[in-house]
SESE-328606 format. One record per residue: residue in one letter; z, x, y of N, C-alpha, C in turn. Coordinates in steps of 0.05 Angstrom, whole numbers, plus 5000, padded with zeros to 4 digits. Atoms other than C-alpha are relative to their C-alpha. Example, Ala and Ser with C-alpha at 12.3 -4.5 7.8 and 13.67 -1.06 7.14 Angstrom:
BEGIN
A500050184976515652464910500050185024S499949844976514352734979501449855022
***
This chain:
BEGIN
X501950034978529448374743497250054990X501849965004522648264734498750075016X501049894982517248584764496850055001X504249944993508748524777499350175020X503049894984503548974807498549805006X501950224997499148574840498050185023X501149864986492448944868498249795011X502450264985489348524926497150115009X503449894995481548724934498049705003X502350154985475748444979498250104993X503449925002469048584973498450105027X500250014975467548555044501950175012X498449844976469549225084498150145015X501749994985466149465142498750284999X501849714994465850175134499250034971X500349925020464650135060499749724979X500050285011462249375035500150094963X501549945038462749304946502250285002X497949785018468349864944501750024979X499250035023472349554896497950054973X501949985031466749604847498650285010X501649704990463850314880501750194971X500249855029463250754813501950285000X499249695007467751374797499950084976X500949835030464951764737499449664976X502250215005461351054720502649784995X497150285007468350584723500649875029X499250044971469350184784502550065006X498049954982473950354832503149864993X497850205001478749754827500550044970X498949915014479849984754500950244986X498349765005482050654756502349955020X497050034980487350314813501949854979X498750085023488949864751501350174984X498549865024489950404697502050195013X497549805001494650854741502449785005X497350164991498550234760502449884973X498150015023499550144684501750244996X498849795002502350834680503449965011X497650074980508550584729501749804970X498450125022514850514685500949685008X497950214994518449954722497949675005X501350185007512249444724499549904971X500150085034512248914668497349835004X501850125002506148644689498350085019X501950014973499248794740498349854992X502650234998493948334761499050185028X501649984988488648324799500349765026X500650214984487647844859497650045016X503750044986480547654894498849685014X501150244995477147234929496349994993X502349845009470647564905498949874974X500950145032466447194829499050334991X502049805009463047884833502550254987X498149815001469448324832502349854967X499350175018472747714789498750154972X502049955021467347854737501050234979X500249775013468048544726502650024988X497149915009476348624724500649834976X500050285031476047954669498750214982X501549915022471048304627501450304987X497649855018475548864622502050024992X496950035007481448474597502249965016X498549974987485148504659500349705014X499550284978488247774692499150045031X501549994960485047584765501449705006X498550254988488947074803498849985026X501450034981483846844854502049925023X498650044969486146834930497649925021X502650094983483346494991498950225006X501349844992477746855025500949985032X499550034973481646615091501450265000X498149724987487347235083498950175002X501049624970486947865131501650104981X497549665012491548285084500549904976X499250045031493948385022502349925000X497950174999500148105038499649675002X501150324995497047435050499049964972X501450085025494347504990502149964982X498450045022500447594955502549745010X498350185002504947114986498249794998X501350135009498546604970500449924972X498450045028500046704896502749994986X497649875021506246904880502149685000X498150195012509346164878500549864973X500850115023506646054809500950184990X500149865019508446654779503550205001X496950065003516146784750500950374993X498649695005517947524768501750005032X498549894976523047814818498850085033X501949834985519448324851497150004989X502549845005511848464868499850265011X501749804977508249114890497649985000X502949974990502349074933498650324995X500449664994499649664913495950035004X502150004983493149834958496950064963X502249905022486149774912498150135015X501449904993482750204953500550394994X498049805008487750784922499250184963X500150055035483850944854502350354978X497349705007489751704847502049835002X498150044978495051254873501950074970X497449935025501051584832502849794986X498450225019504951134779503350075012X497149954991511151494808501449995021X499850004985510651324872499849695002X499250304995510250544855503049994982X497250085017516550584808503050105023X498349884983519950974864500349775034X500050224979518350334918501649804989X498650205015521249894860503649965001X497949865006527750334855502349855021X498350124985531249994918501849724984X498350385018532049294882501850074982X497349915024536149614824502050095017X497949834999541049934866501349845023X498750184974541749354926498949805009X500950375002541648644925498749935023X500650054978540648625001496550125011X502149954987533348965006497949804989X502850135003527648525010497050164990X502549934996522448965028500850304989X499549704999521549785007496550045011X501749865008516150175022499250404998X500549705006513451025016499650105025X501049834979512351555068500450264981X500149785007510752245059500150135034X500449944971512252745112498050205003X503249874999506553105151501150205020X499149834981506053725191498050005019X502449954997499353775206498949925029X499950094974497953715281497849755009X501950114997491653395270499949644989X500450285014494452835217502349865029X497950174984500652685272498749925025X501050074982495952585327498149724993X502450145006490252185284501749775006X498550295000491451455303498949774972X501650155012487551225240503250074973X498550035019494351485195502949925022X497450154985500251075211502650155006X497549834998507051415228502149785002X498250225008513551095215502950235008X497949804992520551305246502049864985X498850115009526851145202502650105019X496949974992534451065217501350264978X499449945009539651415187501449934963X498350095016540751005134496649944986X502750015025532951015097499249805012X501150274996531150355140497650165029X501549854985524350445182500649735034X499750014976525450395259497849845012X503050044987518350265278497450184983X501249865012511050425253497749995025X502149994986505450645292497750134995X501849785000499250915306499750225018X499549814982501551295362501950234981X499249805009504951985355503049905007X498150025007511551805337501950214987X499349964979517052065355498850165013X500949794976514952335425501350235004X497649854992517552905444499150105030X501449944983517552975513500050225017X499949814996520953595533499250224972X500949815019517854175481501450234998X497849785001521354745507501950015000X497250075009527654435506500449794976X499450245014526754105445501350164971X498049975010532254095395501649814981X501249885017532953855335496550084996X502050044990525753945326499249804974X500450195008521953275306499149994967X501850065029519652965226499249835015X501950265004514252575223500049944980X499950105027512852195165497349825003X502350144998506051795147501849814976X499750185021506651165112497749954989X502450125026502951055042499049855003X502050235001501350385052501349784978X499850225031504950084981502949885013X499250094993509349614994501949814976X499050105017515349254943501149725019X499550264976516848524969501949814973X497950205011522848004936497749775000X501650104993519147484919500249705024X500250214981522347014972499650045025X500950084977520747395030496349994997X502150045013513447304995499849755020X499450304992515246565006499249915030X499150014969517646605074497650115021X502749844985511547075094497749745013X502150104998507446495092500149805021X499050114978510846145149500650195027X499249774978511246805198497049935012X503649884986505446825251499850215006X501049664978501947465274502250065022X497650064973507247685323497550235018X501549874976504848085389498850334989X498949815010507048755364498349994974X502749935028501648745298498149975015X502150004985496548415340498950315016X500349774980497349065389498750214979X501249795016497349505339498250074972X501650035021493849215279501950124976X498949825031499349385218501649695002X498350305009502548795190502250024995X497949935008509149085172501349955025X497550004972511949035246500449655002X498550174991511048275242502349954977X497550045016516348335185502550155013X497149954985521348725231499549905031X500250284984519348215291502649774982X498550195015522647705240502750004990X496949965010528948095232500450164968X498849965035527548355158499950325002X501149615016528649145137498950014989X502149925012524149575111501450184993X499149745000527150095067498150154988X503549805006522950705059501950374981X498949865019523251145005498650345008X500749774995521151885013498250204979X502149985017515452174973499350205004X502449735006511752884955497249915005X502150134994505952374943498449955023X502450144965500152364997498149884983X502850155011495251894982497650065016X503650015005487551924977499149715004X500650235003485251225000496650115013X502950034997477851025000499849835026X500750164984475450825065496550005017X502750004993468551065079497450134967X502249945020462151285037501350364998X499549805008464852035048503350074981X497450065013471951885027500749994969X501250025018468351674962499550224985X501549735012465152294949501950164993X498049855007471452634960501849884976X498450085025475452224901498250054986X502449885028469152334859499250284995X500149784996469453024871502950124984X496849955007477353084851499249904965X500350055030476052644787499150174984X501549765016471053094762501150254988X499249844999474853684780501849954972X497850035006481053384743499149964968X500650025029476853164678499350234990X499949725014473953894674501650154987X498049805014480254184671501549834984X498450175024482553604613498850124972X501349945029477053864572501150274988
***
């Protein structure tokens, strides 16, 4: 089984335009999401994808392949079922470039389903949360699974409800989903024939129009919380960590 990384990056974001190239300790962004994705045992290959000359530019000049994508796709899934008919591996992972910590062991651990069962298409990560403030935020997604590792539903609501408290029994997990995502590459294929279903539109996550369509999601379970870049302070805070983390290398 073969297997690519593939990191899809825009240029164009609203709360934070040019982030892929936004500097940490003088390296853009979108290549410290590169070098941890080399770290990941079970990828035999990452790229880049863009619809960007400016973003193009930089990831070429440091050696790394860019497989341009329209500037029509909404997601990095569009982006990847865009390319992936040219290129002769099993499995991809989308793994988010807005992620420049995102842990090498937490993409080999999305990969891990395909070795062990012919039947999963899709995997992706959650970590679980306690935190009253992250299970309420509607800006981190929540995700409810079955008994069997397959996710139920994802939302931005507070998932599961619980509606009696004082009689409540077991008492609830939450779980946030990462965001990284392992895809076969035929429902890649197939992606590119799904429309928006109601159920994404509503809620804005693209993963529900893949269980609209009937496909599982299995979801793997993770220590890993991610750090994603989404504003100018967000920034500060990964550039704040790096620093920390090179001090204590020296």
């Amino acid at each position: 089984m073969k297997v690519a990384g593939i990191i899809p990056v825009r240029y164009n974001s609203t709360r934070l335009p040019g982030k892929p190239l936004a500097g940490i300790l003088g390296k853009p962004m979108v290549l410290w999401v590169y070098e941890q994705a080399k770290k990941a045992k079970k990828l035999e290959d990452v790229f880049v994808t863009t619809d960007d000359n400016r973003i193009k530019e930089v990831v070429e000049k440091a050696g790394i392949r860019v497989i341009t994508s329209s500037p029509c796709c909404n997601s990095g899934t569009e982006r990847l079922s865009e390319i992936v008919k040219t290129l002769e591996y099993d499995v991809f992972v989308n793994i988010q470039g807005d992620e420049p910590l995102i842990s090498p062991e937490v993409i080999d651990l999305v990969v891990q389903p395909f070795t062990e069962n012919s039947d999963v298409s899709i995997s992706t990560a959650v970590t679980s949360i306690s935190d009253k403030n992250e299970i309420k935020d509607p800006n981190i997604v929540k995700v409810v699974i079955d008994k069997f590792d397959f996710a139920l539903y994802f939302s931005r609501a507070t998932i599961p409800f619980v509606r009696d408290e004082d009689k409540m029994a077991p008492r609830p997990q939450y779980y946030k989903h990462l965001g990284i995502y392992a895809y076969k590459k035929d429902f890649l294929i197939n992606f590119d024939l799904m429309s928006p279903s109601n159920l994404e539109q509503i809620e804005q996550l693209e993963q529900l129009r893949f269980l609209d369509n009937g496909y599982k999601i299995k979801v793997m379970i993770s220590d890993y919380n991610s750090i994603s870049v989404d504003t100018p302070q967000d920034l500060e805070k990964v550039r704040e960590i790096v620093r920390q983390q090179t001090k204590g290398n020296k």
